[in-house]
N, C-alpha and C positions, 0 to 999 in steps of 0.2 A: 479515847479523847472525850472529854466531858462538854459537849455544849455551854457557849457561853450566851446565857439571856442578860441582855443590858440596858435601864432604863435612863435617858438623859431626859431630867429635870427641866433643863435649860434654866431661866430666868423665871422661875415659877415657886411658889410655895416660899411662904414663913417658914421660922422651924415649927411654931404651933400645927401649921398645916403642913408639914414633913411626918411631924412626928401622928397625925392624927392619918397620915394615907397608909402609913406604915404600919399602924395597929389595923386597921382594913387590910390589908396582904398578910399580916401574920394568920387573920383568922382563914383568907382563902388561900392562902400557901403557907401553909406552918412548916414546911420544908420544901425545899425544891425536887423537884424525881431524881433520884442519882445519879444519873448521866447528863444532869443538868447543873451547873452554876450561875449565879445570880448576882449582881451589881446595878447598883441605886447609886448615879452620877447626881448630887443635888447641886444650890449652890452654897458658896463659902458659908452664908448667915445659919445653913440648917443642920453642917454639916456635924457639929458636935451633939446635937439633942437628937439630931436623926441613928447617933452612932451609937447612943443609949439607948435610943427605941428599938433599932433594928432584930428582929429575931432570928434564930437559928438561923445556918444556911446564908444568910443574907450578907453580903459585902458591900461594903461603899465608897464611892470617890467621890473626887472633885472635878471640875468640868474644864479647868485649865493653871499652870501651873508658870512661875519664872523660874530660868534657870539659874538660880544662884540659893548661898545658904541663907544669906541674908544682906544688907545694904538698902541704901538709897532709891527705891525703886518704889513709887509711892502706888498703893492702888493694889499692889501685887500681893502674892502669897509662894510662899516657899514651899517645896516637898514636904520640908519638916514640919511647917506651919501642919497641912495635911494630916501626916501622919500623927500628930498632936492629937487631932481635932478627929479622930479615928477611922479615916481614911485610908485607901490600902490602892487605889485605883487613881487612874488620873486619865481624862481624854487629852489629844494633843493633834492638835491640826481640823479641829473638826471646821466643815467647812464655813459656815460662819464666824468662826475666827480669822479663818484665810479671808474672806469677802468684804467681812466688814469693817477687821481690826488689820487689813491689809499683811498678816503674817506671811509670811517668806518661806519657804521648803527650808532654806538653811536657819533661820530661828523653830520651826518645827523639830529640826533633826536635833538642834541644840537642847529643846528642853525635853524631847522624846529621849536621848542620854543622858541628860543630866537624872531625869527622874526614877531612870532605872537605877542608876548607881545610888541612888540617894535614897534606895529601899524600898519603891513603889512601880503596882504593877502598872501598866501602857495600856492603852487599846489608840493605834497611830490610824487617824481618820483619811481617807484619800478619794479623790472622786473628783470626774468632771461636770462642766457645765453642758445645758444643751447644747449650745456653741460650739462648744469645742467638742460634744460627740458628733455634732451633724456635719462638721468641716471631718469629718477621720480623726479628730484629735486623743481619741481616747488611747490608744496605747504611749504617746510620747507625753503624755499629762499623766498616767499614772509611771512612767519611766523617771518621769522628775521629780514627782512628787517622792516615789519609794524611797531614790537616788537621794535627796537631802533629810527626809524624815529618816534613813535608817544609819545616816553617816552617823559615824562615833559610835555604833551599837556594838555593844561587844556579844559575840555566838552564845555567849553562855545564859544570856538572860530566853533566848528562847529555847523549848518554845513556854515554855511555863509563866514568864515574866510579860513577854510580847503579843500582844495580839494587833490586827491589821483590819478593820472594819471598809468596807467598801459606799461609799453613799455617793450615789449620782445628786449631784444640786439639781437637778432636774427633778427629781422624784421624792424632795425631802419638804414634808407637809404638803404638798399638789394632791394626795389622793391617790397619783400615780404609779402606780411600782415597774419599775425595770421587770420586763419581760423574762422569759425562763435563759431563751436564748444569751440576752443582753446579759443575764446575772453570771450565766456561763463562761460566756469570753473574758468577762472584767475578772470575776475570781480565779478563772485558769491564769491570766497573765499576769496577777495582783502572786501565786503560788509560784510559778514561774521565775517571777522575779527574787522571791524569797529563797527558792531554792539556788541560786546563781548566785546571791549574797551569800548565802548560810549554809547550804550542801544539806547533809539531813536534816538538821534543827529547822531549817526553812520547813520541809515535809512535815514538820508537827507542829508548825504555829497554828492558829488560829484566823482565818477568818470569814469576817463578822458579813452582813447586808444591812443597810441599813436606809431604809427609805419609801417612807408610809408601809411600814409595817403593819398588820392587825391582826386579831385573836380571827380573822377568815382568810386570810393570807398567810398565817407564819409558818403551818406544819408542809404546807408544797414548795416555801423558801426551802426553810430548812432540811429538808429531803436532795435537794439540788448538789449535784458534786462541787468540792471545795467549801459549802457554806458549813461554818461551823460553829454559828450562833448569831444573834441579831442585837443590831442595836436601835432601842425602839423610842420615837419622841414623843409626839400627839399622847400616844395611844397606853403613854406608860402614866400616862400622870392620873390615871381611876385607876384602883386598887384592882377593879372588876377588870378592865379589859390587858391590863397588865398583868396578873397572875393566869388568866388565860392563855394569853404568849408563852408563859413563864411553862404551861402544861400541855402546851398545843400537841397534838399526837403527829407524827413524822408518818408520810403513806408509805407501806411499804417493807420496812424497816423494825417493826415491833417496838419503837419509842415512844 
């Protein structure tokens, strides 16, 4: 299983400045290590000049997606839109969509299906708040969240099509990273739940950590059981500390 490194943009960069961080990561990652794959989530504006720039190795998406082909839905962008604009990736549920644009476990699940059938791969975001880990809430907040993001998925798109990123809102830009223990229990039961949806295909998805990641944190995430790549904010948007993530050595392991 190939590690997945994944960079969210967020609301950041021109395409001038898409395409100028991207020629800085070709020259310090001209290929990824081969047990490594790579994804540059930008936004809609960069997404076609970044998909010209992009070198070897390099895949790209979009950072959120509606579920339909086309219509009346002003503001929005379709899969197809996406895969147009040379996009192969798409986030879905990440938690500032949930927070702030108030999304729904069942509109997650919606366009987390929709966007598979429509040709593009997923990485389905899920994670509690402090709140809801310090009340006990973190297994029935990832039970619901899984529960409507993975409604409508059909087995076949995993695990190659699917991947499941874990991010505590608690630890996403704070500085803070979820503890070894804390990463443990969330991705054994984030697997858990996949395998009890999916049977095998659940055992070979992917997932992600996702939560102040950095080029002195990533290689003792990614060494952790069930982590199977990371999805990075702050720390992806320099060319430098982003292809650092991108070759962090794993302890241990010979990665």
């Amino acid at each position: 299983m190939q590690l997945l490194i994944a960079a969210n943009w967020k609301m950041y960069k021109t395409g001038e400045e898409a395409v100028s961080t991207l020629a800085d990561l070709g020259r310090l990652l001209p290929s990824p290590p081969g047990d490594r794959q790579v994804v540059v989530f930008v936004p809609f504006t960069a997404l076609a000049q970044a998909a010209r720039a992009a070198g070897p190795g390099l895949a790209l998406g979009a950072q959120n997606c509606y579920p339909a082909e086309e219509g009346a839905f002003t503001g929005e962008i379709s899969p197809a839109m996406i895969r147009a604009a040379g996009g192969t990736w798409v986030l879905a549920g990440h938690s500032e969509r949930r927070s702030l644009f108030r999304e729904s476990d069942d509109f997650v699940g919606r366009k987390t299906a929709f966007a598979l059938r429509a040709g593009l791969q997923v990485i389905l975001c899920v994670g509690e708040t402090l709140e809801e880990r310090d009340s006990g809430g973190l297994r029935p907040v990832l039970e619901r969240q899984m529960r409507g993001g993975l409604d409508g998925v059909d087995p076949a798109f995993l695990p190659s099509s699917l991947a499941v990123a874990y991010e505590p809102v608690w630890a996403i830009g704070s500085g803070r990273v979820a503890g070894r223990e804390e990463i443990l229990e969330a991705h054994g039961l984030i697997r858990s739940l996949l395998e009890n949806r999916f049977g095998a295909a659940g055992r070979g998805a992917r997932i992600l950590y996702g939560g102040s990641v950095k080029p002195d944190n990533a290689g003792s995430v990614l060494g952790l059981d069930n982590v199977n790549g990371v999805l990075v904010g702050g720390a992806s948007l320099r060319a430098e500390s982003f292809s650092a993530i991108a070759r962090a050595p794993v302890p241990g392991t010979g990665r």
